[in-house]
N, C-alpha and C positions, 0 to 999 in steps of 0.2 A: 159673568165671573170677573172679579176686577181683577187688575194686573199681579197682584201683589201674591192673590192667592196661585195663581199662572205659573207665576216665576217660582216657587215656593213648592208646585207639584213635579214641573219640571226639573227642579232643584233633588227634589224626594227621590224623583222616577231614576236620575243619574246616578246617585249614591246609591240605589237596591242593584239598579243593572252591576255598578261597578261592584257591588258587593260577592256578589258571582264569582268565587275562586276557580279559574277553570283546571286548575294545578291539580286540586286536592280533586273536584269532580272528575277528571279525567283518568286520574291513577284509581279514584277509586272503580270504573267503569271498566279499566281495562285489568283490574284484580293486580295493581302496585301498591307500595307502601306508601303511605303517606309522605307526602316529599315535605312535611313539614317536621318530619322526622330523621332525617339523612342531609350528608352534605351541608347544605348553609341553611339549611333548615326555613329554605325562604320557598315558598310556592309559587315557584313559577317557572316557564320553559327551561332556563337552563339551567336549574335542578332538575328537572323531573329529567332532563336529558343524563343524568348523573344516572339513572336507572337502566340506563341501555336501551330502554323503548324511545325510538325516535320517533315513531309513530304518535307517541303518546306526547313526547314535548313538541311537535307540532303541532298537534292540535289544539294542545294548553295556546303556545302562542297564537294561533288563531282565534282563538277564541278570548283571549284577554285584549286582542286586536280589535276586533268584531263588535265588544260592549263598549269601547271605545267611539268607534265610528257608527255605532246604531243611538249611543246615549245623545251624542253632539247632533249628527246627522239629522234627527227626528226633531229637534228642535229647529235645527234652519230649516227644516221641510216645513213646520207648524208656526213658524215666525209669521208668515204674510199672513194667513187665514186669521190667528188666534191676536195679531196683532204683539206678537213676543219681540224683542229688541236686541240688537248685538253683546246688550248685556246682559240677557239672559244666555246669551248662548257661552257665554263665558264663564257664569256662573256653572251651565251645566258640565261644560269643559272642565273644571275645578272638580264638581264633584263626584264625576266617576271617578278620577283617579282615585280622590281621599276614599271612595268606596271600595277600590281596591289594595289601595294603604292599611286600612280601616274597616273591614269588611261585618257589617254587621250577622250576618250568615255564620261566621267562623271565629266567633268568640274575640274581633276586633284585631285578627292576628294575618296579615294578607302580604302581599308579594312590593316587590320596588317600584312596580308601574311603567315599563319601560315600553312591552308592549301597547298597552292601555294607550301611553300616551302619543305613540305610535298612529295608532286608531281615530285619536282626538287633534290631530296633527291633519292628519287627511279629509276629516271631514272639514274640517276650518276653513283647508287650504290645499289641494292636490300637491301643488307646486311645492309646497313650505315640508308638508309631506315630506315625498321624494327625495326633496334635498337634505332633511336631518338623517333618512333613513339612508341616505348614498353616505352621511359621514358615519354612520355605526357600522356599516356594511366593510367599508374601506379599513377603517381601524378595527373591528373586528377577523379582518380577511387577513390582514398583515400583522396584527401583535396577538390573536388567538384569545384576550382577555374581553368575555363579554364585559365586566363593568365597567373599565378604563373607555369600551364604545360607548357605552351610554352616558360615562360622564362628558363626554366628548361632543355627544350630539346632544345633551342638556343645556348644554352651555351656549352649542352655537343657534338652537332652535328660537329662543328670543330674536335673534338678528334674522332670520330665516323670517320671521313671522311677520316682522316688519318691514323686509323688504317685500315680502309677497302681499301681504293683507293690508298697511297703513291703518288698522283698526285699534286705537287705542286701547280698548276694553279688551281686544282678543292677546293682545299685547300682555297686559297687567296679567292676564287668564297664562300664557304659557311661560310666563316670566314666572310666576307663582309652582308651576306645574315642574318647572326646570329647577326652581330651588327647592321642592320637597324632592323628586327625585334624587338630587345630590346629597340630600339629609339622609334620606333613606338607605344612600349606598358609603355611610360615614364608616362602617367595617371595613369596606370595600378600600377606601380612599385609605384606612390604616393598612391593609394587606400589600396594597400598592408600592404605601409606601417603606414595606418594610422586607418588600420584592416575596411574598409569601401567595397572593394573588394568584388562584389558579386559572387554569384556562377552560376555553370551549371543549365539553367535548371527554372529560375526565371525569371519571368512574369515581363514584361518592366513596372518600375515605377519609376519617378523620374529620375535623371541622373548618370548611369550606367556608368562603364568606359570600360568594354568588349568586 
C-alpha cells in the first residue's frame, strides 16, 4: 500500500473516531435530553453537566478524551511497522478534533474539542499532556469558568509542545488544534468579555455559551 494511501486512511480513521459525539451518546444512554438542546447548546461535558447527571458528564469527558488518545495513539503504535511518519501523526492529531468540531455522525454539529484535545496532547506527549491539563485545572479550580481554562491552556499548549517534543510537524499539528479551539470558543471569548460567562457546575438556564 503506498504511503499516500496510509496517510489518507489514517487520516479517515481519525475524523470517524472523532466524529463520535460522546455528549449526545451518553445522555442519550442514560434517558437525558439532548445537550444539544439546553444551555450552550454545545455537546459536551460541561453541558451535559448542566443536566445534573455527573455521572453522565464524566463519562462524555472520558470518552471525548479517549478518541483523542486512541485516534493519535494507534498511529504512533503503527508508525514503525506500516512505515507512517510524524507527519502523519499530526495529520491524524488535526483530524480528530475537526471530527469532533465537525462530526459527520451528527449532522456536522459537534462540541469545542477541549477534551479531545486533551487526549491528542497525551498521546503526542505525556509530559506536554499533563502540563496544559495542570493549566486548565488550576484556572479552572480558581475562576470556576471552564472556557476561560481552555482558552488558557490553548494558548500555552503550543509552547508546551515545543518544549517537550521539538517536533516541528507535531508543532504546526497543536499550533492549528489551539487556533480552531479558540475559534470554536468565539461565544465564549464575547461572554467573557461582557462578564456574562457562566461557570462550572450551573444548572442549564437561559442561553449559555459553555
Amino acid at each position: 500500500m503506498s504511503p499516500l494511501v496510509l496517510t489518507l486512511l489514517c487520516t479517515l480513521a481519525a475524523y470517524l473516531l472523532g466524529s463520535l459525539s460522546f455528549a449526545v451518546i451518553v445522555s442519550r444512554l442514560c434517558g437525558l435530553a439532548d445537550p444539544r438542546t439546553y444551555g450552550s447548546n454545545n455537546p459536551g461535558a460541561t453541558n451535559v453537566l448542566r443536566s445534573g447527571n455527573k455521572k453522565a458528564a464524566a463519562l462524555t469527558l472520558l470518552g471525548d478524551a479517549l478518541k483523542g488518545l486512541i485516534a493519535v495513539g494507534a498511529v504512533r503504535l503503527l508508525a514503525a511497522p506500516l512505515g507512517l511518519t510524524n507527519e502523519d501523526i499530526a495529520i491524524a492529531s488535526v483530524a480528530v478534533i475537526v471530527g469532533h468540531m465537525w462530526p459527520v455522525f451528527f449532522g456536522f454539529k459537534g462540541g469545542k474539542g477541549v477534551a479531545t484535545a486533551l487526549g491528542v496532547l497525551l498521546a503526542l506527549n505525556g509530559w506536554m499532556g499533563l502540563a496544559v491539563l495542570t493549566v486548565w485545572l488550576f484556572v479552572a479550580k480558581v475562576l470556576k469558568i471552564s472556557s476561560l481554562a481552555a482558552l488558557c491552556a490553548a494558548l500555552v499548549a503550543p509552547l508546551a509542545c515545543w518544549l517537550f517534543t521539538r517536533e516541528p510537524s507535531w508543532l504546526i499539528a497543536v499550533s492549528s488544534i489551539a487556533a480552531l479551539l479558540i475559534f470554536r470558543h468565539k461565544s465564549n471569548i464575547a461572554g467573557l468579555l461582557s462578564g456574562k460567562e457562566g461557570k462550572i457546575g450551573e444548572k442549564a438556564s437561559g442561553k449559555d455559551t459553555q
